[in-house]
PDB file of N, CA, C and O in Angstrom:
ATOM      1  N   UNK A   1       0.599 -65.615 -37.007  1.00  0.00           N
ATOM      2  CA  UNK A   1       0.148 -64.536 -36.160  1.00  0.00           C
ATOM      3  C   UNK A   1       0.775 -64.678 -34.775  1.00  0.00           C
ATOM      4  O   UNK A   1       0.777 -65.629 -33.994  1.00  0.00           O
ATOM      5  N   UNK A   2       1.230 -63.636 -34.708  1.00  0.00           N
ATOM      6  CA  UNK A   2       2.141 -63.617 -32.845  1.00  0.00           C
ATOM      7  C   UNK A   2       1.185 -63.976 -32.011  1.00  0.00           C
ATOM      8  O   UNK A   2       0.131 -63.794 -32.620  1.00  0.00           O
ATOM      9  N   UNK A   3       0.971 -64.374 -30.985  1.00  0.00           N
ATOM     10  CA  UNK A   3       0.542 -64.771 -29.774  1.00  0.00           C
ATOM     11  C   UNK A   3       0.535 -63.510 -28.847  1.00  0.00           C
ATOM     12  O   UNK A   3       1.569 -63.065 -28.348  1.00  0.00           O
ATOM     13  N   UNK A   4      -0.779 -62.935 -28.642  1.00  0.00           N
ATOM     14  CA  UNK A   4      -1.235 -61.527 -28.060  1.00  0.00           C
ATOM     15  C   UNK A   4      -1.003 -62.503 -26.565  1.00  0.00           C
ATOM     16  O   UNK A   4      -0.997 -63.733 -26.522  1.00  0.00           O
ATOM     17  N   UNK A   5      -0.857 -61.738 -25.625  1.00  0.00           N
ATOM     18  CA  UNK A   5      -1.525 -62.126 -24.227  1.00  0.00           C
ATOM     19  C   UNK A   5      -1.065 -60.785 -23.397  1.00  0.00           C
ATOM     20  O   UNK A   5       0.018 -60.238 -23.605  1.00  0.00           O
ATOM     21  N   UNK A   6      -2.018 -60.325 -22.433  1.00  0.00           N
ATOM     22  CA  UNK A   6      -2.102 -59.327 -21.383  1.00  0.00           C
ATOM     23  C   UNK A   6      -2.726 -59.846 -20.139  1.00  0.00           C
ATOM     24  O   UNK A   6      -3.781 -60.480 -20.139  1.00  0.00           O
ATOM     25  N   UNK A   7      -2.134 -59.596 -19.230  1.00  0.00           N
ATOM     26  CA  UNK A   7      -2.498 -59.957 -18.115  1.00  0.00           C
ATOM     27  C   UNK A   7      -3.300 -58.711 -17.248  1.00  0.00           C
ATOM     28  O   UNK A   7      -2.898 -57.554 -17.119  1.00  0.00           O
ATOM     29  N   UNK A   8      -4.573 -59.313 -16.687  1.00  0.00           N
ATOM     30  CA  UNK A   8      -5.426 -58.547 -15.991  1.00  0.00           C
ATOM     31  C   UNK A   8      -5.705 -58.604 -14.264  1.00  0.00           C
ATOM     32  O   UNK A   8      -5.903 -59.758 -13.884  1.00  0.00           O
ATOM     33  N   UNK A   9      -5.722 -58.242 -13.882  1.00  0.00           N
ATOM     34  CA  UNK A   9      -6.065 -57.717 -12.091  1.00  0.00           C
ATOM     35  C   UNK A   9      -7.178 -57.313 -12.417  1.00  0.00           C
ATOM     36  O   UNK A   9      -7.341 -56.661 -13.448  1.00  0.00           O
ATOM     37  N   UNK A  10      -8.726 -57.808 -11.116  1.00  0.00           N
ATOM     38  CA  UNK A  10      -9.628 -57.101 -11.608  1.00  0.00           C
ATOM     39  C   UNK A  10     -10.403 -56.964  -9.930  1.00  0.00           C
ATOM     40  O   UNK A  10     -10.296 -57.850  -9.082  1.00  0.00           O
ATOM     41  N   UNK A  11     -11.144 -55.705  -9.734  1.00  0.00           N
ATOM     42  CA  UNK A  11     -11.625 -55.125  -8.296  1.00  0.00           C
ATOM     43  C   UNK A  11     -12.660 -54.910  -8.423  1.00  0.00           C
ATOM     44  O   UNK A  11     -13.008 -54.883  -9.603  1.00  0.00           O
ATOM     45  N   UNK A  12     -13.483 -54.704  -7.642  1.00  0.00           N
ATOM     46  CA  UNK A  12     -15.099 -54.361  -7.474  1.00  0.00           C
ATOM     47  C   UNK A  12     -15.731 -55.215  -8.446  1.00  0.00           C
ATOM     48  O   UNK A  12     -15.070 -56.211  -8.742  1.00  0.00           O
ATOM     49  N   UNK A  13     -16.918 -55.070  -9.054  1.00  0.00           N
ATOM     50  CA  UNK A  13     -18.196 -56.049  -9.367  1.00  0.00           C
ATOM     51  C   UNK A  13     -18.124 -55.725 -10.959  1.00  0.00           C
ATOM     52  O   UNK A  13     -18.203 -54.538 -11.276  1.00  0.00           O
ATOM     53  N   UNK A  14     -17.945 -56.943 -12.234  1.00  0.00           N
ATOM     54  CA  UNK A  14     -18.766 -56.190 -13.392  1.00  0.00           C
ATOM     55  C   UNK A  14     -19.903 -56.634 -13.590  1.00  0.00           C
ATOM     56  O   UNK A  14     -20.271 -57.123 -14.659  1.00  0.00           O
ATOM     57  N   UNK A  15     -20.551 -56.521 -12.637  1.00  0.00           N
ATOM     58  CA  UNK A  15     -22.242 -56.732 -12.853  1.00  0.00           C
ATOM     59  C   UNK A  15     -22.825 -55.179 -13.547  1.00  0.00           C
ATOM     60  O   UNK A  15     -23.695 -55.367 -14.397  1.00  0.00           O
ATOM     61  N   UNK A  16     -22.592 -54.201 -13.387  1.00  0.00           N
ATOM     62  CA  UNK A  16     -23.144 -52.930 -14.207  1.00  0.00           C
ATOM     63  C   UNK A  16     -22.926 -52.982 -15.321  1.00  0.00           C
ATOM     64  O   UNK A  16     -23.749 -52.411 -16.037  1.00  0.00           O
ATOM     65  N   UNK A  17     -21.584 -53.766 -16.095  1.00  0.00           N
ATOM     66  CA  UNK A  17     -21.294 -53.980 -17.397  1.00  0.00           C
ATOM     67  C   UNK A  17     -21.834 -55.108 -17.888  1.00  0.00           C
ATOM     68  O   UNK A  17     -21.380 -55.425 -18.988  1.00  0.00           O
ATOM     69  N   UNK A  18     -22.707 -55.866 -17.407  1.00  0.00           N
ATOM     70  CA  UNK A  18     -23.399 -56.901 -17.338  1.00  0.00           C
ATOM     71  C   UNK A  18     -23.008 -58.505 -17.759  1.00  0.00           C
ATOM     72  O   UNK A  18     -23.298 -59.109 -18.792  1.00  0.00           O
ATOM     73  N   UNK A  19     -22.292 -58.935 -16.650  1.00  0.00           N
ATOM     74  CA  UNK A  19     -21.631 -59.777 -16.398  1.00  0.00           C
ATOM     75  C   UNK A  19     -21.765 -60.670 -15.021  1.00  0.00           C
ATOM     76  O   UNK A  19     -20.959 -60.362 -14.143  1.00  0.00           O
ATOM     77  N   UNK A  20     -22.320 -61.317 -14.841  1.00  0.00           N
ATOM     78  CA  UNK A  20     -22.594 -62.414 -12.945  1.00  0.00           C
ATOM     79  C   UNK A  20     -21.379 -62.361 -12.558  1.00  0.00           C
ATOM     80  O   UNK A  20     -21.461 -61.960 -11.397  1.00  0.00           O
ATOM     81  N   UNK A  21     -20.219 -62.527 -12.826  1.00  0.00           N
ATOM     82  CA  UNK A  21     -19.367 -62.760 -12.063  1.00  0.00           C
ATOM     83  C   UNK A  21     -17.966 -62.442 -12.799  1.00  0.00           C
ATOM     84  O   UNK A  21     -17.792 -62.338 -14.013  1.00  0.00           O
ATOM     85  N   UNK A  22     -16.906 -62.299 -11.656  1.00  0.00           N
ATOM     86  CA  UNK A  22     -15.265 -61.646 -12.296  1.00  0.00           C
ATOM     87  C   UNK A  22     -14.964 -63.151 -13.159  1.00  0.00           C
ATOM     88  O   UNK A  22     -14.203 -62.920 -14.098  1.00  0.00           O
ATOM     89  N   UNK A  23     -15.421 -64.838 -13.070  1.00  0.00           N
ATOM     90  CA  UNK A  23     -15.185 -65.592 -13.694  1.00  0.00           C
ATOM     91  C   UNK A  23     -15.596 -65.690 -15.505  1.00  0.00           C
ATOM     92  O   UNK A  23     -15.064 -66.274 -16.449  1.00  0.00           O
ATOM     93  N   UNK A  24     -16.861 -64.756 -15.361  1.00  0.00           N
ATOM     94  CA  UNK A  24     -17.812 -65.041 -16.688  1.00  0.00           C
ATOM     95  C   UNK A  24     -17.144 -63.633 -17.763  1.00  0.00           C
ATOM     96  O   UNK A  24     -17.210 -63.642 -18.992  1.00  0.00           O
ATOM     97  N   UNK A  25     -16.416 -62.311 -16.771  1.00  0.00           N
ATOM     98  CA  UNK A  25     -15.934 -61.596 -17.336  1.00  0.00           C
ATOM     99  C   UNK A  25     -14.356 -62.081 -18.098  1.00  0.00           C
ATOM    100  O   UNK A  25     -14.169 -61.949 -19.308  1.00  0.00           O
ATOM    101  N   UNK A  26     -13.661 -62.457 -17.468  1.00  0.00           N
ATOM    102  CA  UNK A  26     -12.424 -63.447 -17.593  1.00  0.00           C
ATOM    103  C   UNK A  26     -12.410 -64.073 -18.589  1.00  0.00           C
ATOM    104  O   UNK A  26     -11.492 -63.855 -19.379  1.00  0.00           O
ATOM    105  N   UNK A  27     -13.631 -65.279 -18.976  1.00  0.00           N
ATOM    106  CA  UNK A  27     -13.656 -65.990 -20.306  1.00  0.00           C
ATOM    107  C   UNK A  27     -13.597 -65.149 -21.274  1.00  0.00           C
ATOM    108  O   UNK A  27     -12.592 -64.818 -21.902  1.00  0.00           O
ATOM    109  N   UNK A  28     -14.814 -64.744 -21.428  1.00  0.00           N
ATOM    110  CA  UNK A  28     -14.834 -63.865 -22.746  1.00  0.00           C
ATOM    111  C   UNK A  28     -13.508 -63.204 -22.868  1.00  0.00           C
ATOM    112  O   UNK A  28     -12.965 -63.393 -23.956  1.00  0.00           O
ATOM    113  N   UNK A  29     -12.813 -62.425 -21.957  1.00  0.00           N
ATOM    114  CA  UNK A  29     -11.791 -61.889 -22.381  1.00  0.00           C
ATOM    115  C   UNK A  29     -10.488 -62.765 -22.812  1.00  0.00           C
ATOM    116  O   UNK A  29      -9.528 -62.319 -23.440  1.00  0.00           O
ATOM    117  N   UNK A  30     -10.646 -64.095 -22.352  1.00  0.00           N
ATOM    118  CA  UNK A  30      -9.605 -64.571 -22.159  1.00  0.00           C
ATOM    119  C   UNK A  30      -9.467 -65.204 -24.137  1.00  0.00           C
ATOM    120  O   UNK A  30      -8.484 -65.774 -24.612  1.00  0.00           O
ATOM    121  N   UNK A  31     -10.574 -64.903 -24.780  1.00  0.00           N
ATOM    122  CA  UNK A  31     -10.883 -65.286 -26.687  1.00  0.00           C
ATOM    123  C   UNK A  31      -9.849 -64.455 -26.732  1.00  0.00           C
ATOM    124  O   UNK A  31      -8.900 -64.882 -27.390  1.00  0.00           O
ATOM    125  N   UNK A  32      -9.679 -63.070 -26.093  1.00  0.00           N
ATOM    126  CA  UNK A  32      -8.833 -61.965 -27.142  1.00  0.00           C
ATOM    127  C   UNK A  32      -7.299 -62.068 -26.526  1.00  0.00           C
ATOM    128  O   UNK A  32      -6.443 -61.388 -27.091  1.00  0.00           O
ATOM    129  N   UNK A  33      -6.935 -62.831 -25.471  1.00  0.00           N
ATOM    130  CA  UNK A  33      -5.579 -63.716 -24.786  1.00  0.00           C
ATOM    131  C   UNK A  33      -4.865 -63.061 -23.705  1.00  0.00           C
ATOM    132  O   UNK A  33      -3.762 -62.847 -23.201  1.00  0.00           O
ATOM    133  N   UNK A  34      -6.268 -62.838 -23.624  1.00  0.00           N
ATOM    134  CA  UNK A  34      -6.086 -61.927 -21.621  1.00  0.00           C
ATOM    135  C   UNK A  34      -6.283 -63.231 -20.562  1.00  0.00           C
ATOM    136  O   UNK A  34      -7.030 -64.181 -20.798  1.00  0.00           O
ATOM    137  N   UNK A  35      -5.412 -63.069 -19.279  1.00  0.00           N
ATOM    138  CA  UNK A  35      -4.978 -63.844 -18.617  1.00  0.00           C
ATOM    139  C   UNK A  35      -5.490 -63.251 -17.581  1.00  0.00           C
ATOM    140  O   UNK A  35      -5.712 -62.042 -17.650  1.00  0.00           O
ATOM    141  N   UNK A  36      -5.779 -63.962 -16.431  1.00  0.00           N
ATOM    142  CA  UNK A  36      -5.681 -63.204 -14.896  1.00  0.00           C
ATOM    143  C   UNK A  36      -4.372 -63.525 -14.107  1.00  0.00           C
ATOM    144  O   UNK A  36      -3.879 -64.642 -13.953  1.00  0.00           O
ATOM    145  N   UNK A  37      -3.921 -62.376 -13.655  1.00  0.00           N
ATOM    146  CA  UNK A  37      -2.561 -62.294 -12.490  1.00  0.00           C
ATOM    147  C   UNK A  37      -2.570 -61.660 -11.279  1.00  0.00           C
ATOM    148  O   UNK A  37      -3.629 -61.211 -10.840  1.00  0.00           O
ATOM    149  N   UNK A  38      -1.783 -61.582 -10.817  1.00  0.00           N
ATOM    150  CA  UNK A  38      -1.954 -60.833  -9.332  1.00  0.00           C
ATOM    151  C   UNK A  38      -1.183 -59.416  -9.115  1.00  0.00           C
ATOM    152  O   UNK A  38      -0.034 -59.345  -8.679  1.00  0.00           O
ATOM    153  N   UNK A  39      -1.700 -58.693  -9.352  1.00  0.00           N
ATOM    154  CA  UNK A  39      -0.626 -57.434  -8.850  1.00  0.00           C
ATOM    155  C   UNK A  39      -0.167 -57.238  -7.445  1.00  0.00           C
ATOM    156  O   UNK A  39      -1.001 -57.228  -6.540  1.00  0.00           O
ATOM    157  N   UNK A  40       1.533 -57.028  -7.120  1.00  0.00           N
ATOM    158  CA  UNK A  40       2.066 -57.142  -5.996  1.00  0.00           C
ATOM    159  C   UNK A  40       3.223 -56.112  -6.488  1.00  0.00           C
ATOM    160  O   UNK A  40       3.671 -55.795  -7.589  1.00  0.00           O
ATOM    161  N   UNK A  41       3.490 -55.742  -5.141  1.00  0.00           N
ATOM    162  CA  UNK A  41       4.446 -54.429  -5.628  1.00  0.00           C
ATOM    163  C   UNK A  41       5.951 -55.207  -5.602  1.00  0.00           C
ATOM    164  O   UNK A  41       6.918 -54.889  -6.295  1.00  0.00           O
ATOM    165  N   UNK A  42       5.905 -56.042  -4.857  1.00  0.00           N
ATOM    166  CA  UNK A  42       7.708 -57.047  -5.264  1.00  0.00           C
ATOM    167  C   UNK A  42       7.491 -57.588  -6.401  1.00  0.00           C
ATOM    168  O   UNK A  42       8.629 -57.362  -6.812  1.00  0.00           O
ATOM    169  N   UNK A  43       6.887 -58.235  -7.471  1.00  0.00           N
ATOM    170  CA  UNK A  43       6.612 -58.371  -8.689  1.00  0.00           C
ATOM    171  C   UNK A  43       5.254 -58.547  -9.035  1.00  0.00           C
ATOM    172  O   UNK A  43       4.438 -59.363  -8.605  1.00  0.00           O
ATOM    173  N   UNK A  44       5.110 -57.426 -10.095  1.00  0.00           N
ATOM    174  CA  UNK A  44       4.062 -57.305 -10.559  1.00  0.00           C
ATOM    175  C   UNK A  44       4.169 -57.887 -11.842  1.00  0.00           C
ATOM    176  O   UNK A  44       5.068 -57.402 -12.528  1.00  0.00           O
ATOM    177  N   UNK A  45       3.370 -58.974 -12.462  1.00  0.00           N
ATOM    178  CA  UNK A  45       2.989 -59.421 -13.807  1.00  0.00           C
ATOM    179  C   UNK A  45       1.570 -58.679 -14.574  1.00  0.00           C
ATOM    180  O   UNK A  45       1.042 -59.015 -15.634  1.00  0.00           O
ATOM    181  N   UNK A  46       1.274 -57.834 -13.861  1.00  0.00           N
ATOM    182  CA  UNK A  46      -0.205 -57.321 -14.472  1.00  0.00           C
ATOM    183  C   UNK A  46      -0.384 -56.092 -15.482  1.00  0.00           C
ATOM    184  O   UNK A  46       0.134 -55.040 -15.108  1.00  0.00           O
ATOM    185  N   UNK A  47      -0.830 -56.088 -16.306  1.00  0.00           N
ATOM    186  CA  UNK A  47      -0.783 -55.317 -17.347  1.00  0.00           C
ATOM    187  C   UNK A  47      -1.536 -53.781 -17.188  1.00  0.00           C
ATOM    188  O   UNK A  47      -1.203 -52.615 -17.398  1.00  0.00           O
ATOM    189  N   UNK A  48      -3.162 -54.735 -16.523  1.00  0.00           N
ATOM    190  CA  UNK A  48      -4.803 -53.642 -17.176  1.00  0.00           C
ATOM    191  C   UNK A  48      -5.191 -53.964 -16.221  1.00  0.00           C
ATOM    192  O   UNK A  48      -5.747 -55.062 -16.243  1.00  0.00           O
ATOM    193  N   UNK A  49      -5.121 -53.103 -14.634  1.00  0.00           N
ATOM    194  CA  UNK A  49      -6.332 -53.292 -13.595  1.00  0.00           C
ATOM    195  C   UNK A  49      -7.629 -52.953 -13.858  1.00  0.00           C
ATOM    196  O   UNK A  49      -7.927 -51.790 -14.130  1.00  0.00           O
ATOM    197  N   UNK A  50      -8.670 -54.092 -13.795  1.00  0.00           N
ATOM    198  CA  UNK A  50      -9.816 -53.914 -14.504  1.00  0.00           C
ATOM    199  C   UNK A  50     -10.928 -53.386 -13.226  1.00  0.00           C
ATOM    200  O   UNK A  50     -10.835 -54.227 -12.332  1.00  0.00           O
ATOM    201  N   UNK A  51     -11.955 -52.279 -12.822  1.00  0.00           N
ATOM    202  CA  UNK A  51     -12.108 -51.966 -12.026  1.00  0.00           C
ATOM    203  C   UNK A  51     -14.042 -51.416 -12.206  1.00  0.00           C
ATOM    204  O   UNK A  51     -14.267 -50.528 -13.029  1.00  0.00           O
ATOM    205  N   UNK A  52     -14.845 -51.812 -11.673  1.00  0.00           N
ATOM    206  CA  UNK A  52     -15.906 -50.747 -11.734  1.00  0.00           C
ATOM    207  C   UNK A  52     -16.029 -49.085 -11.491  1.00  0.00           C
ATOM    208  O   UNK A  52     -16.944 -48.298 -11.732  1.00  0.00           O
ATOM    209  N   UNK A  53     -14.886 -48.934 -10.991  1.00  0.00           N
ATOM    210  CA  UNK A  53     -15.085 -47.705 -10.647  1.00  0.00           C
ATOM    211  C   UNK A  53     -13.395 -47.290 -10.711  1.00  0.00           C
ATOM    212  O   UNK A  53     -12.515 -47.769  -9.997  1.00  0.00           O
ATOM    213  N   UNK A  54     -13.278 -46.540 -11.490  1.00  0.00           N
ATOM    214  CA  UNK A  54     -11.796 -45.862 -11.394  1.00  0.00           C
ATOM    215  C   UNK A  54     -11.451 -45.284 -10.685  1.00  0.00           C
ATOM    216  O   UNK A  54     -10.262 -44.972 -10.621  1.00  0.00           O
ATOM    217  N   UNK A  55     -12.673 -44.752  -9.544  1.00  0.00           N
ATOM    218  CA  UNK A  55     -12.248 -43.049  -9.025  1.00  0.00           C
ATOM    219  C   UNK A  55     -12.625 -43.541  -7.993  1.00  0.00           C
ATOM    220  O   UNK A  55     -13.373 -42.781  -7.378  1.00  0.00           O
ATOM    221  N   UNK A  56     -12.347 -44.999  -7.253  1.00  0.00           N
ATOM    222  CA  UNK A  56     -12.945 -45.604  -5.952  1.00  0.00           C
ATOM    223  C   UNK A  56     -12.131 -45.033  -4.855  1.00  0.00           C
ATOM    224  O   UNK A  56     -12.569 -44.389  -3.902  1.00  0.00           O
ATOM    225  N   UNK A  57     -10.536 -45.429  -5.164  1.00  0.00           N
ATOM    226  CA  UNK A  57      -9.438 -45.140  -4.091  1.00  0.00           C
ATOM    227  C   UNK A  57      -9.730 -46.596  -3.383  1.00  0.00           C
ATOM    228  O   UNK A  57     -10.066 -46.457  -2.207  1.00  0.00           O
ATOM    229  N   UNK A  58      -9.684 -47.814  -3.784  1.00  0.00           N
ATOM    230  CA  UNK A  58      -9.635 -48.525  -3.283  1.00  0.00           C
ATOM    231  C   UNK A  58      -7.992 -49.008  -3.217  1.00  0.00           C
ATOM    232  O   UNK A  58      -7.378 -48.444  -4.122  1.00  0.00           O
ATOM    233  N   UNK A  59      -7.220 -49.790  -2.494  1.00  0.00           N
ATOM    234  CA  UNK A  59      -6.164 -50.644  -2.502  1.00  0.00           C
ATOM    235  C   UNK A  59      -5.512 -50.850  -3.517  1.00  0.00           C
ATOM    236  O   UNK A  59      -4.294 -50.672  -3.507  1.00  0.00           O
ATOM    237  N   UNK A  60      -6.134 -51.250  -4.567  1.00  0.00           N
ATOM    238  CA  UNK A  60      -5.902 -52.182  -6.012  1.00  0.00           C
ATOM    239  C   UNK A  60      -5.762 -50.723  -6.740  1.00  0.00           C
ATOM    240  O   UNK A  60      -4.708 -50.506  -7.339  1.00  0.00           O
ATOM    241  N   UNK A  61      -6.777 -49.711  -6.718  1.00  0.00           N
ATOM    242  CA  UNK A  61      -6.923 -48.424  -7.497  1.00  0.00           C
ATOM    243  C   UNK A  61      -5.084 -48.029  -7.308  1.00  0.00           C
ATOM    244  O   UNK A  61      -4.457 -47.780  -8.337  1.00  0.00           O
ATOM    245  N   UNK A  62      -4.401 -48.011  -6.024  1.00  0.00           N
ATOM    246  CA  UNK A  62      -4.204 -46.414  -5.401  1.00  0.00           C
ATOM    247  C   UNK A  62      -2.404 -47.703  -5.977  1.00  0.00           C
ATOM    248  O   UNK A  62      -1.348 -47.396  -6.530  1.00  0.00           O
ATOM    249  N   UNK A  63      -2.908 -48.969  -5.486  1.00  0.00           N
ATOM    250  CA  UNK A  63      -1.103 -49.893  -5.892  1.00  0.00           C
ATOM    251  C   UNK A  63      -0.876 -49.643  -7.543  1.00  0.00           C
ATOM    252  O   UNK A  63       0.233 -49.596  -8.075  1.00  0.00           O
ATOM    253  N   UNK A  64      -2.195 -49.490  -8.257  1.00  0.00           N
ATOM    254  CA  UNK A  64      -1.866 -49.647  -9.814  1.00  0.00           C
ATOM    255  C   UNK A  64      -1.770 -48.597 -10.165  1.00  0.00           C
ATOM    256  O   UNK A  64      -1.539 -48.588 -11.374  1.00  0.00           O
ATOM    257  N   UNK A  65      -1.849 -47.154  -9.535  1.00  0.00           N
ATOM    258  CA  UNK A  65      -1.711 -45.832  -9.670  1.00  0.00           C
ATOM    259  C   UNK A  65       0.090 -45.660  -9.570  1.00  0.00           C
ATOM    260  O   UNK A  65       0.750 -44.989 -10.363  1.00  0.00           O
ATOM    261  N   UNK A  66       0.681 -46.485  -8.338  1.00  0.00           N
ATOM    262  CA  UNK A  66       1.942 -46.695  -7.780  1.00  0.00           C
ATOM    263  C   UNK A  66       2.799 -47.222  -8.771  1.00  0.00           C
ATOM    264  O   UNK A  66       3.942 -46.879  -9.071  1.00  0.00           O
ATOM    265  N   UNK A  67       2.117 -48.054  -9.206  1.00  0.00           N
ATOM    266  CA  UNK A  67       2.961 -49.361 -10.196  1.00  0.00           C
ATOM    267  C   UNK A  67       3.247 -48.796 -11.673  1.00  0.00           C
ATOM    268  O   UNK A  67       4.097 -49.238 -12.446  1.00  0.00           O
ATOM    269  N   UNK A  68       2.282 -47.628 -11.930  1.00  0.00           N
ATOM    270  CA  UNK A  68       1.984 -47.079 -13.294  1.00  0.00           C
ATOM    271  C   UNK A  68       1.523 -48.251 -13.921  1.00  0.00           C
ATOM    272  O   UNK A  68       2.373 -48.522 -14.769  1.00  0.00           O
ATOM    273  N   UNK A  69       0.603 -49.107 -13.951  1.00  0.00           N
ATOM    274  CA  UNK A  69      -0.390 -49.902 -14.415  1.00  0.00           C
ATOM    275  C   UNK A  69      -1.933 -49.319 -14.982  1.00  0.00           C
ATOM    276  O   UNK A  69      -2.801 -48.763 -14.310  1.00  0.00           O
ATOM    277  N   UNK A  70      -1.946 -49.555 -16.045  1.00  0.00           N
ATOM    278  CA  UNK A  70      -3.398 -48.970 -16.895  1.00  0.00           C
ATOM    279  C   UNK A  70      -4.130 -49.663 -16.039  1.00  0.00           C
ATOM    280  O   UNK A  70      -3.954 -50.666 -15.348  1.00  0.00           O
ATOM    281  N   UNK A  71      -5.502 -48.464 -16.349  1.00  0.00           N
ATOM    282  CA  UNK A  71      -6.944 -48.928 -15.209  1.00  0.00           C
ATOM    283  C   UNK A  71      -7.921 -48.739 -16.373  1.00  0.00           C
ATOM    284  O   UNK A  71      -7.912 -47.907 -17.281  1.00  0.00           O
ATOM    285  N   UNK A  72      -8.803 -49.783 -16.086  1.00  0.00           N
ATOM    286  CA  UNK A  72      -9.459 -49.338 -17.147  1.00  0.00           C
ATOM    287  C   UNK A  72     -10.711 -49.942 -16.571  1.00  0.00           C
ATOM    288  O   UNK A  72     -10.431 -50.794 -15.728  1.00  0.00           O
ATOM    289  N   UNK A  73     -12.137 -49.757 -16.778  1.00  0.00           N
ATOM    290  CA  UNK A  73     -13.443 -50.220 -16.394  1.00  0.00           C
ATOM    291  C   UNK A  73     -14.157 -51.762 -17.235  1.00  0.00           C
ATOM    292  O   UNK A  73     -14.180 -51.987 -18.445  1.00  0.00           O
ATOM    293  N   UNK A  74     -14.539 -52.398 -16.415  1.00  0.00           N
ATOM    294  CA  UNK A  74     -15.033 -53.312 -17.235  1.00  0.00           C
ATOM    295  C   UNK A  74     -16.025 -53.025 -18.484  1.00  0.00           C
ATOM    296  O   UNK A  74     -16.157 -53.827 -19.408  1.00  0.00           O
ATOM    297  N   UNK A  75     -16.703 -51.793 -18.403  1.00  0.00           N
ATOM    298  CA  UNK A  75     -17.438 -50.940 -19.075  1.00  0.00           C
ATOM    299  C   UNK A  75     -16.617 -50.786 -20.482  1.00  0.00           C
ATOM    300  O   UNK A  75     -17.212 -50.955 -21.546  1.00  0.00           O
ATOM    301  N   UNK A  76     -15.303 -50.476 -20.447  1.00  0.00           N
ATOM    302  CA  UNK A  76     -14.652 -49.738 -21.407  1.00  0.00           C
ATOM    303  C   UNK A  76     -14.093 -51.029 -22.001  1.00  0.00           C
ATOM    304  O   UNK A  76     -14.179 -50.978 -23.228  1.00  0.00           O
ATOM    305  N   UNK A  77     -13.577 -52.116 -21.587  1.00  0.00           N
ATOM    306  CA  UNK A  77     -12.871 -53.474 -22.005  1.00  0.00           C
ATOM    307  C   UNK A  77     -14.259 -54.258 -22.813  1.00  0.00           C
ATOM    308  O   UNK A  77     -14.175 -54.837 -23.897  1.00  0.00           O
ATOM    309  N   UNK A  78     -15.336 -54.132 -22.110  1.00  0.00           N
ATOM    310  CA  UNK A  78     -16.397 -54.834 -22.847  1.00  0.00           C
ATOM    311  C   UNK A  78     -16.690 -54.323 -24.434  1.00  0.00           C
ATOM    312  O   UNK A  78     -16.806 -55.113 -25.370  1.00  0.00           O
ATOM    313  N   UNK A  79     -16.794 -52.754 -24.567  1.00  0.00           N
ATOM    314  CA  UNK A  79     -17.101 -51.733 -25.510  1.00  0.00           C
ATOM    315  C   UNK A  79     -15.630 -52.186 -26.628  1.00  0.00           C
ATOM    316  O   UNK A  79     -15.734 -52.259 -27.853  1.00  0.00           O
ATOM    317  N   UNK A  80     -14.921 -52.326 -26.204  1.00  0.00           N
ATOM    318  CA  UNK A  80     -13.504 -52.045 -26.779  1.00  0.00           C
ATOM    319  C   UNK A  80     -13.389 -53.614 -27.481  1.00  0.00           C
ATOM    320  O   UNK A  80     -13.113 -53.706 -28.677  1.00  0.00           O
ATOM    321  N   UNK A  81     -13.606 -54.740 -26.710  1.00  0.00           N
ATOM    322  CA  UNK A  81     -13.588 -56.226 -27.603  1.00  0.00           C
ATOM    323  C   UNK A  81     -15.192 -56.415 -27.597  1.00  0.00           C
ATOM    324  O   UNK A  81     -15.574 -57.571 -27.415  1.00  0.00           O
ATOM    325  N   UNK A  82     -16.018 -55.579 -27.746  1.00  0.00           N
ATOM    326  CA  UNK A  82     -17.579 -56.268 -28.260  1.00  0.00           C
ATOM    327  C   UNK A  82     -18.472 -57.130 -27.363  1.00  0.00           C
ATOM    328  O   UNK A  82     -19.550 -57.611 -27.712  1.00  0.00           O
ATOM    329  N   UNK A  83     -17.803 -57.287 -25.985  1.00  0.00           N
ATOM    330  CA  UNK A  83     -18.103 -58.618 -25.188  1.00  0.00           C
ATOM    331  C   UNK A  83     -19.798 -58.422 -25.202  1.00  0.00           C
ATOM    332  O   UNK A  83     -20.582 -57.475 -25.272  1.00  0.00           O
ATOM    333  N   UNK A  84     -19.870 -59.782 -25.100  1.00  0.00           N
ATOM    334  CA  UNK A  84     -21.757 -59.769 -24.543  1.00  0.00           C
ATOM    335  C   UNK A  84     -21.978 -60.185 -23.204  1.00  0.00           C
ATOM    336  O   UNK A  84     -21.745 -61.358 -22.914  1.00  0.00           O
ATOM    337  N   UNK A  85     -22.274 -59.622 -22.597  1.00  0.00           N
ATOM    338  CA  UNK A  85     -22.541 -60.084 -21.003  1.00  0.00           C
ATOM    339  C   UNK A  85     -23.247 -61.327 -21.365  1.00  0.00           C
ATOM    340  O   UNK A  85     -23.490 -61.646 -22.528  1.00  0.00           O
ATOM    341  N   UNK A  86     -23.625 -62.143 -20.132  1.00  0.00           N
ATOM    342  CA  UNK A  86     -24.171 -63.113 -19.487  1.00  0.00           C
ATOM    343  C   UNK A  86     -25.306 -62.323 -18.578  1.00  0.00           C
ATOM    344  O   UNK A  86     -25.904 -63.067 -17.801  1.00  0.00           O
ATOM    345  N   UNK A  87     -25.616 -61.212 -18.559  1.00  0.00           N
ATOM    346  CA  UNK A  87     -26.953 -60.670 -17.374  1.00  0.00           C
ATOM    347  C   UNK A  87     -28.273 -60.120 -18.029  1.00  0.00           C
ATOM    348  O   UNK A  87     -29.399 -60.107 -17.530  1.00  0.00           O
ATOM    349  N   UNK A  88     -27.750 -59.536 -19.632  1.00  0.00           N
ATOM    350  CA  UNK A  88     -28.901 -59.095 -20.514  1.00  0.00           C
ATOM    351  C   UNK A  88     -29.667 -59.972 -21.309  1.00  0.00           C
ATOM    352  O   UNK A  88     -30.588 -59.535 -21.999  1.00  0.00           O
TER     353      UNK A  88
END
């Protein structure tokens, strides 16, 4: 089996997707061979800016809009690999 890995950028809180912290969201994702990286516009390694809110216009929103980098909600990444929070 090939070796999946995607690298993630992640902004605002996934505590609504129910998760304590961007560390406890990270593990779990990191079973399905998601990585954390840094998005920068001189090189970007980041795949999936992970975000509470898509429609914030924050910094991270408006560079991964720039970069053409998928955005996606911690909401939708949890739903999508099954994750179980750590808050319920």
């Amino acid at each position: 089996m090939k070796n999946f890995q995607r690298v993630i950028e992640m902004t605002g809180s996934p505590k609504e997707a129910g998760f304590s912290t961007k560390e406890v969201f990270l593990y779990e994702l990191s079973k399905f061979g998601f990585v954390h990286g840094k998005m920068t516009k001189k090189n970007n390694e980041v795949d999936i800016l992970v975000a509470d809110d898509i429609n914030s216009g924050t910094g991270k929103i408006k560079m991964a809009v720039d970069l053409d980098v998928e955005i996606k909600t911690y909401q939708e990444l949890k739903n999508e690999f099954s994750l179980e929070g750590d808050l319920f």
